[in-house]
FIGUGU-953705 format. One line per field, with one value per atom (N, C-alpha, C): x, y, z negated; atom name; chain. Coordinates in steps of 0.2 Angstrom, whole numbers. Each point is the difference from the previous one (the first is absolute). Layout:
BEGIN
px: [X | ...]
py: [Y | ...]
pz: [Z | ...]
atomo: [CA | ...]
cadena: [A | ...]
END
This chain:
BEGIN
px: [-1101 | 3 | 6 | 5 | 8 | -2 | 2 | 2 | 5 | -3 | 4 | 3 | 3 | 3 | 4 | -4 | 9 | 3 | 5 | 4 | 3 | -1 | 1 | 6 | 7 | 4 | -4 | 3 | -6 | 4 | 6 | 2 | 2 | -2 | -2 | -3 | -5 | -4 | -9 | 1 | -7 | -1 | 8 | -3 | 9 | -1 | 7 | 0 | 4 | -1 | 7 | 3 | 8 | -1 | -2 | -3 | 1 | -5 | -3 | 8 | 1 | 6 | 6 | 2 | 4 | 1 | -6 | 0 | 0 | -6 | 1 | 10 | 2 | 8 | 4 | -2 | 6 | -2 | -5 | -2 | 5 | 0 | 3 | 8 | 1 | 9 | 0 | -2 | 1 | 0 | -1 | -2 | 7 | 4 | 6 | 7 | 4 | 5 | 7 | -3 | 9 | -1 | -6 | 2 | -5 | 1 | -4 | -2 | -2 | -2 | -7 | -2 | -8 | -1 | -5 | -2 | -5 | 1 | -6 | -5 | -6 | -5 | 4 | 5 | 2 | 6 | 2 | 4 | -4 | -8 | -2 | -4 | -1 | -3 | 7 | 5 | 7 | 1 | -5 | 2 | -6 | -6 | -5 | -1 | -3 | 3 | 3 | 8 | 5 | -1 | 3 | 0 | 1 | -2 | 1 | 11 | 0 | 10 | 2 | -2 | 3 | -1 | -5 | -2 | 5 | 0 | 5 | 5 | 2 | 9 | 0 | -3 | -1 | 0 | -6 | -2 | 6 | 3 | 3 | 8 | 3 | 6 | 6 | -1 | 7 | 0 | -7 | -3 | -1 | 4 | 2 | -7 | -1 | -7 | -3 | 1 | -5 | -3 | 4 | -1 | -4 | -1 | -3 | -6 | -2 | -5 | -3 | 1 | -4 | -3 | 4 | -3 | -7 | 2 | -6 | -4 | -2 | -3 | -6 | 6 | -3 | -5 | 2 | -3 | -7 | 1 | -5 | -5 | 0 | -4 | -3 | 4 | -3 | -5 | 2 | -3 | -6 | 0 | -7 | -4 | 0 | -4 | -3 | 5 | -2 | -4 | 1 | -6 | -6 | 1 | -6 | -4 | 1 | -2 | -2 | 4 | 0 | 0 | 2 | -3 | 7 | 0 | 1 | -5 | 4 | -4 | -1 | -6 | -2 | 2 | 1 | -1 | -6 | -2 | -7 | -3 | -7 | -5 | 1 | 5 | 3 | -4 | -7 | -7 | -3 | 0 | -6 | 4 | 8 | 2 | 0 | 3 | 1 | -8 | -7 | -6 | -1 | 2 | -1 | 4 | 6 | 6 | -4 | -2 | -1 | -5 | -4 | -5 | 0 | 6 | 3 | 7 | 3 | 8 | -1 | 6 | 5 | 2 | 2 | 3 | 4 | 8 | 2 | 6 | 5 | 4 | 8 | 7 | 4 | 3 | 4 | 4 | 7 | 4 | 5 | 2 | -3 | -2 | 0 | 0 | 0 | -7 | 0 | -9 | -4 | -5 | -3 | -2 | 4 | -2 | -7 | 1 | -4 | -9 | 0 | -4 | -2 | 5 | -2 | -4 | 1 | -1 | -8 | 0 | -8 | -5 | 4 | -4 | -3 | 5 | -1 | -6 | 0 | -2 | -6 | -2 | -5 | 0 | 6 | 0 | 1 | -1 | 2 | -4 | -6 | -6 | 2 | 2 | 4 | 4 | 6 | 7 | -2 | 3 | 0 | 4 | 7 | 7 | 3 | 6 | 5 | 7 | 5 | 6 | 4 | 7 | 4 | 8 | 8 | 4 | -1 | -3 | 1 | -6 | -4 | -3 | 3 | 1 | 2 | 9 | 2 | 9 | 1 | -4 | 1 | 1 | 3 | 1 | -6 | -1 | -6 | -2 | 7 | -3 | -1 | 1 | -1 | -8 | 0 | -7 | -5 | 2 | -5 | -2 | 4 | 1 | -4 | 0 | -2 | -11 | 1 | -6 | -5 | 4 | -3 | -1 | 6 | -3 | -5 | 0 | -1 | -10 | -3 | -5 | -1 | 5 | -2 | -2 | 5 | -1 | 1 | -4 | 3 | 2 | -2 | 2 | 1 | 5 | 0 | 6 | -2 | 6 | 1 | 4 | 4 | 1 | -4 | 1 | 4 | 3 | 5 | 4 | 3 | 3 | 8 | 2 | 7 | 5 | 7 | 4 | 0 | -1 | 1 | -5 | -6 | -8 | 2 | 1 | 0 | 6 | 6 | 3 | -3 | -4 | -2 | -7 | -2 | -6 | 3 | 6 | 4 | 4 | 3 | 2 | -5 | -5 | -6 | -5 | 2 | -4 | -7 | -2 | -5 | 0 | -4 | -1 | -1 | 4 | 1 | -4 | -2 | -2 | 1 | 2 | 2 | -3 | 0 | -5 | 4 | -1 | 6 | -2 | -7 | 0 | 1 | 6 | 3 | 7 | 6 | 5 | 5 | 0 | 7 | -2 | 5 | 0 | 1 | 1 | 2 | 7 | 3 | 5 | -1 | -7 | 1 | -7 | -5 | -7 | -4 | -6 | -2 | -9 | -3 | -8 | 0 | -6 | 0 | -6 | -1 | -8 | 6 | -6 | 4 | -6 | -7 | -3 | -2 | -5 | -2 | -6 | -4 | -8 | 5 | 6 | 3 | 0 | 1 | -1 | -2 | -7 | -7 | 4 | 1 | 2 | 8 | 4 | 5 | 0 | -3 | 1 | -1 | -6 | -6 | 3 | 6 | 6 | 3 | -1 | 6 | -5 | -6 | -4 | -6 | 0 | -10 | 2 | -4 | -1 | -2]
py: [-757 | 5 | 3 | 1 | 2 | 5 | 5 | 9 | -1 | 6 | 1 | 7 | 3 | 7 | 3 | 2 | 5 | 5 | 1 | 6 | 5 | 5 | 4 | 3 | 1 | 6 | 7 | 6 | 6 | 4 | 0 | 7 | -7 | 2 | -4 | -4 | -3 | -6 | 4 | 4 | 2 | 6 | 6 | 6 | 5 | 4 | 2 | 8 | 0 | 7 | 3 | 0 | 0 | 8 | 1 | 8 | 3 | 0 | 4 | -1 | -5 | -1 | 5 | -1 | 4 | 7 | 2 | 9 | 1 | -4 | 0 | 0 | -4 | -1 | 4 | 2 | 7 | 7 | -1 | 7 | -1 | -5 | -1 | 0 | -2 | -1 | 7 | 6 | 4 | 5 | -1 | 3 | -3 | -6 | 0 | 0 | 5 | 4 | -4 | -8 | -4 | -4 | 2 | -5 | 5 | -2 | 2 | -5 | -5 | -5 | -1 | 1 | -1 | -7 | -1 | -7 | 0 | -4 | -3 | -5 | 1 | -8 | -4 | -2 | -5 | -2 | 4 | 0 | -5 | 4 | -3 | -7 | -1 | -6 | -5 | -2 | -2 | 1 | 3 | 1 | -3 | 0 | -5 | -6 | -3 | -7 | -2 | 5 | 1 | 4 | -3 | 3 | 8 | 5 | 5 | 2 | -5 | 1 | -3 | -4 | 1 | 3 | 3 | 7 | 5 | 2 | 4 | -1 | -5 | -3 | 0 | 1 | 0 | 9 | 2 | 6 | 5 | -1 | 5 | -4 | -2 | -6 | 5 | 7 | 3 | 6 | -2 | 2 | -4 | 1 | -4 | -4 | -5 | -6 | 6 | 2 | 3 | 8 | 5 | 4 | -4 | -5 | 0 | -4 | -2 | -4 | 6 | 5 | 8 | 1 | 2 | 2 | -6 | -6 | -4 | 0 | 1 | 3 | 6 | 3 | 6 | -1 | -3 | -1 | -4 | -6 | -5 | 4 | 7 | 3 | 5 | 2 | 6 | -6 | -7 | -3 | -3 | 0 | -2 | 7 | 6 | 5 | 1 | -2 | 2 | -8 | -6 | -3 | 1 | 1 | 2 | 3 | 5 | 6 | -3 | -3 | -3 | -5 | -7 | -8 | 0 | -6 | -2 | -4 | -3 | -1 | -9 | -1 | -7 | -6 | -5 | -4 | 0 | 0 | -2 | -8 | 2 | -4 | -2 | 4 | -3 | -1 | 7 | -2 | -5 | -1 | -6 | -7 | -1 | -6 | 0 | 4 | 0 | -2 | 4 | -5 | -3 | -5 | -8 | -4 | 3 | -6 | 2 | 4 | 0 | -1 | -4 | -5 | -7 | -2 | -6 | -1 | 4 | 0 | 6 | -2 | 8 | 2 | 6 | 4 | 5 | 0 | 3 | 6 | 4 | 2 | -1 | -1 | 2 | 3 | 5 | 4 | 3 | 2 | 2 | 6 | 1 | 10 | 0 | 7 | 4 | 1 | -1 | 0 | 5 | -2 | 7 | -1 | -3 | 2 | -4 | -10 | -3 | 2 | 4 | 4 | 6 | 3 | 6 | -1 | -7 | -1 | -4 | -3 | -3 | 6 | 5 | 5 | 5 | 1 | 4 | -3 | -5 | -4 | -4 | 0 | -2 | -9 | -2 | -7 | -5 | 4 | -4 | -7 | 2 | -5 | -7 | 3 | -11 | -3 | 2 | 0 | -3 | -7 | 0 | 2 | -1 | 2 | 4 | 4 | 2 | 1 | -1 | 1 | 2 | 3 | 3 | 1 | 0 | 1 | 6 | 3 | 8 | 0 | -6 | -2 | -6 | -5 | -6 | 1 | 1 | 2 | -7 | -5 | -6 | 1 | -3 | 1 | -5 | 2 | -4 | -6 | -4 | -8 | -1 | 4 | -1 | 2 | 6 | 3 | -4 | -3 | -6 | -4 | -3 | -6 | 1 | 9 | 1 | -1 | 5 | -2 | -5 | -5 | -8 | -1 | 2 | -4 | 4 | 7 | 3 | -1 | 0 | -2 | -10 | -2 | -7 | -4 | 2 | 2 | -10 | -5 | -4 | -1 | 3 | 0 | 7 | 3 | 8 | -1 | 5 | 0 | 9 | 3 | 5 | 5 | 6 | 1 | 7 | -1 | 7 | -1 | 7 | -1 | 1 | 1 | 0 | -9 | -1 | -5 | 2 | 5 | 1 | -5 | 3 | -5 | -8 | -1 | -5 | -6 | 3 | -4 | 2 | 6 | 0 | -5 | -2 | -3 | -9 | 0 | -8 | -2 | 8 | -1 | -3 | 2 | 1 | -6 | -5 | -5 | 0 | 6 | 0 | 0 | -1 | 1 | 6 | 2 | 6 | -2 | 9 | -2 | 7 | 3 | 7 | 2 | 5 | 7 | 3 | -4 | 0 | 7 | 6 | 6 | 4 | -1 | 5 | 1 | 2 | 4 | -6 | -5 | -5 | -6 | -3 | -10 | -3 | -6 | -5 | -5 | -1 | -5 | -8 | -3 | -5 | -3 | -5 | 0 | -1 | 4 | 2 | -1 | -1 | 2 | 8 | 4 | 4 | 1 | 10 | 0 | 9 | 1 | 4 | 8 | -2 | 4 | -2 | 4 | -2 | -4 | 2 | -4 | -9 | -1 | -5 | -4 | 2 | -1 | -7 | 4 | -6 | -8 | 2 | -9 | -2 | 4 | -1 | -3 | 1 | -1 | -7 | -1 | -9 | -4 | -3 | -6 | -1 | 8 | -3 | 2 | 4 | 3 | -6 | 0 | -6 | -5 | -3 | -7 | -6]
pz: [-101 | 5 | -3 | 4 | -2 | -2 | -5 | 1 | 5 | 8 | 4 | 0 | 4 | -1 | 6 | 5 | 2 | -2 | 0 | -2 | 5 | 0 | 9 | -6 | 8 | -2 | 0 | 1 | 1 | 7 | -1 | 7 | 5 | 6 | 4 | 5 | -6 | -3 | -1 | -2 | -2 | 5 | -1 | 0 | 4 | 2 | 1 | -2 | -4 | -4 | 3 | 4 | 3 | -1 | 6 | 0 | -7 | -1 | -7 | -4 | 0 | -9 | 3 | 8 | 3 | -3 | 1 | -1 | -7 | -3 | -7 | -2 | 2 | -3 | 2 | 6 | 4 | -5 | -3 | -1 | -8 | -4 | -7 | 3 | 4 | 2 | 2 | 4 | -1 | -5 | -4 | -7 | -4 | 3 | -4 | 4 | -6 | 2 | 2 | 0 | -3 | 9 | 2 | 8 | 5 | 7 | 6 | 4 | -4 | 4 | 3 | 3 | 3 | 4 | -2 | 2 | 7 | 5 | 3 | 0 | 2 | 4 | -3 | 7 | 1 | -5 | -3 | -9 | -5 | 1 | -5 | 2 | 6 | 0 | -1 | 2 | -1 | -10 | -3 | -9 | -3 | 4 | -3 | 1 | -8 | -2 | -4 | 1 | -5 | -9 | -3 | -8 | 2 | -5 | -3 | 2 | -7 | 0 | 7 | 5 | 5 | 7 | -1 | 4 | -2 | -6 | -2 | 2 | -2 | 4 | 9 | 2 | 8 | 1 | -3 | 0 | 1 | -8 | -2 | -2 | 4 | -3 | -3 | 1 | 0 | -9 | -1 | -9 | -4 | -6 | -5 | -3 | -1 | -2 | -3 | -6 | -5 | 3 | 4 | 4 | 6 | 3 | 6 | -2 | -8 | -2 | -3 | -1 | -2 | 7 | 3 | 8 | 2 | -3 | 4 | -6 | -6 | -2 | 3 | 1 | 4 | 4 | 4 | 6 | 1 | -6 | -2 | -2 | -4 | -4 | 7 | 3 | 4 | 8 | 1 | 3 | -1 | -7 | -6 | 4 | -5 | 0 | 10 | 3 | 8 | 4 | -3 | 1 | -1 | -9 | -2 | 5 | 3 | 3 | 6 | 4 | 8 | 1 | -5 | 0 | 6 | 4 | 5 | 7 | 4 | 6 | -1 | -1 | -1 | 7 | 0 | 5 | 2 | 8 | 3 | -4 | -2 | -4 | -7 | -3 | -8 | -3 | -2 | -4 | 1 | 9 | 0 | -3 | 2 | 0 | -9 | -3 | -8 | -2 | 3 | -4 | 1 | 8 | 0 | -5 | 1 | -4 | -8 | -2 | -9 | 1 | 3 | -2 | 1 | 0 | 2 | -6 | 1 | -6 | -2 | -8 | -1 | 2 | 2 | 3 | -5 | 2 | -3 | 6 | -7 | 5 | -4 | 4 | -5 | 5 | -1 | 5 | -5 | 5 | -4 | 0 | -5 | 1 | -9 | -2 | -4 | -3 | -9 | -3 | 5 | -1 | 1 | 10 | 4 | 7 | 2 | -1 | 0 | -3 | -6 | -1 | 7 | 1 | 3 | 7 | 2 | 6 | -1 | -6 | -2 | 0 | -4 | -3 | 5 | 7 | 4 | 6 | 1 | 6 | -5 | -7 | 0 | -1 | -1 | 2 | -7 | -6 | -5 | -2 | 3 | -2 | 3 | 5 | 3 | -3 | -5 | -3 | -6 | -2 | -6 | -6 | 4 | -4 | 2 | 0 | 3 | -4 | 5 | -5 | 2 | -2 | 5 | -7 | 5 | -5 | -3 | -1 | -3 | -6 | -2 | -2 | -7 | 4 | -2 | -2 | 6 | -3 | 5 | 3 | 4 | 8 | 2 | 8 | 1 | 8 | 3 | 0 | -2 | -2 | -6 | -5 | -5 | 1 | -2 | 4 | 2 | 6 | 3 | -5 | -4 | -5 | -5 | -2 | -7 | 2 | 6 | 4 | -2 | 2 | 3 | -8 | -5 | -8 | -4 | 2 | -5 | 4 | 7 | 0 | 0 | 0 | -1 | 8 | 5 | 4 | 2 | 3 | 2 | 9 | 2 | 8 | 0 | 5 | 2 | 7 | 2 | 8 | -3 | 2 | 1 | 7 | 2 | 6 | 1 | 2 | 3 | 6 | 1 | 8 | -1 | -6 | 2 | -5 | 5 | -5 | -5 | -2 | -9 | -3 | 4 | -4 | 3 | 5 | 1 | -5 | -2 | -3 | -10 | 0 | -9 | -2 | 8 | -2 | 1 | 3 | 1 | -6 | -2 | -6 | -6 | -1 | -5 | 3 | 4 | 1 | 5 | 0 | 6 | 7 | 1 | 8 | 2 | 5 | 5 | 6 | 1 | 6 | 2 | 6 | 2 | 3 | -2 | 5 | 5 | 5 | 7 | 2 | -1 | 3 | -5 | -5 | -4 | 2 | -7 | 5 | -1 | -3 | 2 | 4 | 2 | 2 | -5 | 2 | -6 | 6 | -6 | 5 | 1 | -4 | 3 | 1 | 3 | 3 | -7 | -1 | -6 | 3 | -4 | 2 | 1 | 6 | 1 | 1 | -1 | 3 | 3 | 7 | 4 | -2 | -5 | -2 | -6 | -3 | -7 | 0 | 5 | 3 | 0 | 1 | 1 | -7 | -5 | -7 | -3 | 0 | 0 | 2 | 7 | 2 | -1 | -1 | -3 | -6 | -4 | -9 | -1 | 5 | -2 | -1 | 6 | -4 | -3 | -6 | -7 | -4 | 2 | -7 | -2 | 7 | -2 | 0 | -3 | -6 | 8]
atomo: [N | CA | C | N | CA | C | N | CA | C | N | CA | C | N | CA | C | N | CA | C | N | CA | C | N | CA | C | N | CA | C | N | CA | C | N | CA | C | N | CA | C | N | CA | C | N | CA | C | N | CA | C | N | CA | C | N | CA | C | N | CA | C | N | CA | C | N | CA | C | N | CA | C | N | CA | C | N | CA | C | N | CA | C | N | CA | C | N | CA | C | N | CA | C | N | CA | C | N | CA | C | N | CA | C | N | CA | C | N | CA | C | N | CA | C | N | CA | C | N | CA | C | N | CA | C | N | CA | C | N | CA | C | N | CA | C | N | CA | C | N | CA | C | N | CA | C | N | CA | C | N | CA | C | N | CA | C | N | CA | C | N | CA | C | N | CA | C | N | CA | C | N | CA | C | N | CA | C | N | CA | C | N | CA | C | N | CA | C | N | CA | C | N | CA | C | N | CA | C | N | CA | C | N | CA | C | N | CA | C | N | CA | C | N | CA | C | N | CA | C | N | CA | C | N | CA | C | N | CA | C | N | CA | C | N | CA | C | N | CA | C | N | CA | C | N | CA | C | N | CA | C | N | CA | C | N | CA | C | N | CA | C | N | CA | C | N | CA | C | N | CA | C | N | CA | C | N | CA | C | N | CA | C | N | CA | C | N | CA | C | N | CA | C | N | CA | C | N | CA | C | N | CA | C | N | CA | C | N | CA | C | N | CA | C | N | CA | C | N | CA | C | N | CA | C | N | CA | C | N | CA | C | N | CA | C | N | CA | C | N | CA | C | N | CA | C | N | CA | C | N | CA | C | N | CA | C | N | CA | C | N | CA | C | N | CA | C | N | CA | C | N | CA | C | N | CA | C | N | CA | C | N | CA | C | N | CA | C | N | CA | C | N | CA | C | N | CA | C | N | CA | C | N | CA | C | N | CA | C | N | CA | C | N | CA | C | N | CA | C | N | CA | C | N | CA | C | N | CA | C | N | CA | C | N | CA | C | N | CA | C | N | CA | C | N | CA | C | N | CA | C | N | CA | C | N | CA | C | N | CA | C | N | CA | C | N | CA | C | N | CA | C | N | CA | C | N | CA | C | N | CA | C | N | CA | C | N | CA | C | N | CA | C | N | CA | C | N | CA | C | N | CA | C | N | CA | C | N | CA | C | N | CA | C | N | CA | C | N | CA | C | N | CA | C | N | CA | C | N | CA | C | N | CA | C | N | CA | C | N | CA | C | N | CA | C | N | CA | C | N | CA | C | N | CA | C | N | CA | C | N | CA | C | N | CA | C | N | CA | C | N | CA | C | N | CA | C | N | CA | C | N | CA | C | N | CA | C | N | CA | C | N | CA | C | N | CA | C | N | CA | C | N | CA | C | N | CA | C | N | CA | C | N | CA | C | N | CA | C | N | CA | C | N | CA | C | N | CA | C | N | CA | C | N | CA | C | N | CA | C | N | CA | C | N | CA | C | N | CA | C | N | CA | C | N | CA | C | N | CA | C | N | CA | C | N | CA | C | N | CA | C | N | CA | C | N | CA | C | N | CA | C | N | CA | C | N | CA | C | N | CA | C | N | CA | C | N | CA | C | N | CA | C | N | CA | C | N | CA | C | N | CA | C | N | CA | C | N | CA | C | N | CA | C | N | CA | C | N | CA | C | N | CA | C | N | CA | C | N | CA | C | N | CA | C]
cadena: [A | A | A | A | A | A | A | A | A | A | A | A | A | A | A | A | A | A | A | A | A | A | A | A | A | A | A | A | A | A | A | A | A | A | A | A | A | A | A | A | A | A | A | A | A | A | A | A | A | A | A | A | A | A | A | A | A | A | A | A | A | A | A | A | A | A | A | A | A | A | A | A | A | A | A | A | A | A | A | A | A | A | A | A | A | A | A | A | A | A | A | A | A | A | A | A | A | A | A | A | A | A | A | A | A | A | A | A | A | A | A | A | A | A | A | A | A | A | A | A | A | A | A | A | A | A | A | A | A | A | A | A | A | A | A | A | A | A | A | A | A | A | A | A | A | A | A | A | A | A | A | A | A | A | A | A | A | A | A | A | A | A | A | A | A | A | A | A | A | A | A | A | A | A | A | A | A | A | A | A | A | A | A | A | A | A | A | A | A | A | A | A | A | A | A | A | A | A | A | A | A | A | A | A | A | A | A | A | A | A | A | A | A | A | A | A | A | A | A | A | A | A | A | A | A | A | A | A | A | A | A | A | A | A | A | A | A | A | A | A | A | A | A | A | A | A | A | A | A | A | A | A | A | A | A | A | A | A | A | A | A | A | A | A | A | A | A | A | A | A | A | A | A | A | A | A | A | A | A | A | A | A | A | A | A | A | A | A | A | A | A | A | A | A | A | A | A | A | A | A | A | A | A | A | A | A | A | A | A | A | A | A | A | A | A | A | A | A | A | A | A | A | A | A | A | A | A | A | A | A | A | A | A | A | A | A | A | A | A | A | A | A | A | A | A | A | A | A | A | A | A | A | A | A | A | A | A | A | A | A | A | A | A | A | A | A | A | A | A | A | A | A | A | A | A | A | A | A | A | A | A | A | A | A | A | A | A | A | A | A | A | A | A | A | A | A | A | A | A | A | A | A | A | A | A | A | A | A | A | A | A | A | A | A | A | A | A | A | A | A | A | A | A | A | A | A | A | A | A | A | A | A | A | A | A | A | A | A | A | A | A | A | A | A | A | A | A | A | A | A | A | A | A | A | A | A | A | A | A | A | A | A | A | A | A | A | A | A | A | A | A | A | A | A | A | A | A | A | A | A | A | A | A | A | A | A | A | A | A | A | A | A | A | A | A | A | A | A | A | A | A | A | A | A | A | A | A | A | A | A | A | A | A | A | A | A | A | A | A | A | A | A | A | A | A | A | A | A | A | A | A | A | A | A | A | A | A | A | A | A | A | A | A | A | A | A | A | A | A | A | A | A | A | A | A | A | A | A | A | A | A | A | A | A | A | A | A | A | A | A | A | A | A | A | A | A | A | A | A | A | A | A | A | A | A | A | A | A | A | A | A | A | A | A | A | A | A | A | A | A | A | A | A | A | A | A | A | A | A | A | A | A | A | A | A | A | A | A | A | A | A | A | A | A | A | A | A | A | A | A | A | A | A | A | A | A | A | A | A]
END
């Protein structure tokens, strides 16, 4: 029997914390005296997916690197403490589909976020027990297909697909050799015909053709 494994992105894909990071981050940018920039929703779903430093660079384009990577410190830390507290909003059947699938494969996450979130959102929601692994650049210092890659070697992984909704995951898991499959009811497209599940309950029979023997 193969070691199988899938690896879920996180914002998106599992859970959509838009909201919550929203306020969290409006309340740290208002706390700093060098911009007035306030974010929306539809800001932040358009920045999830993407790195730390290139949120920044969209965020905040007109504050010098090291000043606008302070600020996103900020905001990471004041984000952290305000999950803790308030978690985010899960997709319909996550718990049930995560106990099917980890009785079947590994189940992993890598997201591209900052140490410490991929935790916040295990820890809050109860969900650690399914997860084998987790990795993320704020972690590792790797981008997502690195990440992916480190995933697959460091559990010994011989079959794995990669499931997220945005081109970013679709090209870090093409890059990094796996099979993609998108989570068409998250926040991106993809640009060109890819496996899809338009729920999570859709999962289970998506995977069978690249994962089962």
């Amino acid at each position: 029997m193969a070691n199988k494994g899938i690896i879920f992105d996180l914002d998106g894909t599992l859970w959509d914390s838009s909201e919550q990071v929203v306020k969290s981050w409006n309340e740290a940018l208002a706390r700093c005296p060098d911009t007035d920039v306030q974010i929306t929703v539809s800001d932040m779903r358009g920045y999830m997916g993407k790195t730390m430093e290139k949120i920044a660079e969209l965020m905040l384009p007109d504050i010098p690197y090291g000043a606008r990577m302070d600020i996103m410190k900020d905001c990471c830390e004041t984000e952290s403490r305000y999950l803790s507290e308030h978690g985010g909003i899960l997709f319909p059947e996550l718990e049930n589909v995560l106990k099917k699938l980890s009785g079947k494969y590994k189940l992993f996450i890598v997201s591209n976020c900052q140490s410490g979130y991929i935790e916040v959102f295990l820890e809050y929601h109860k969900l650690g027990k399914y997860f084998t692994d987790i990795e993320c650049p704020g972690s590792s210092g790797l981008e997502k297909a690195g990440n992916i890659r480190l995933i697959c070697e460091r559990n010994g992984l011989e079959k794995a697909v990669y499931i997220g909704d945005t081109q970013g995951d679709c090209d870090s898991a093409e890059e990094a050799g796996v099979t993609f499959i998108h989570a068409a009811y998250g926040f991106g497209t993809i640009d060109h015909k890819v496996p899809q599940v338009r729920s999570l309950t859709e999962i289970e029979a998506a995977v069978k053709p690249f994962l089962d023997d």
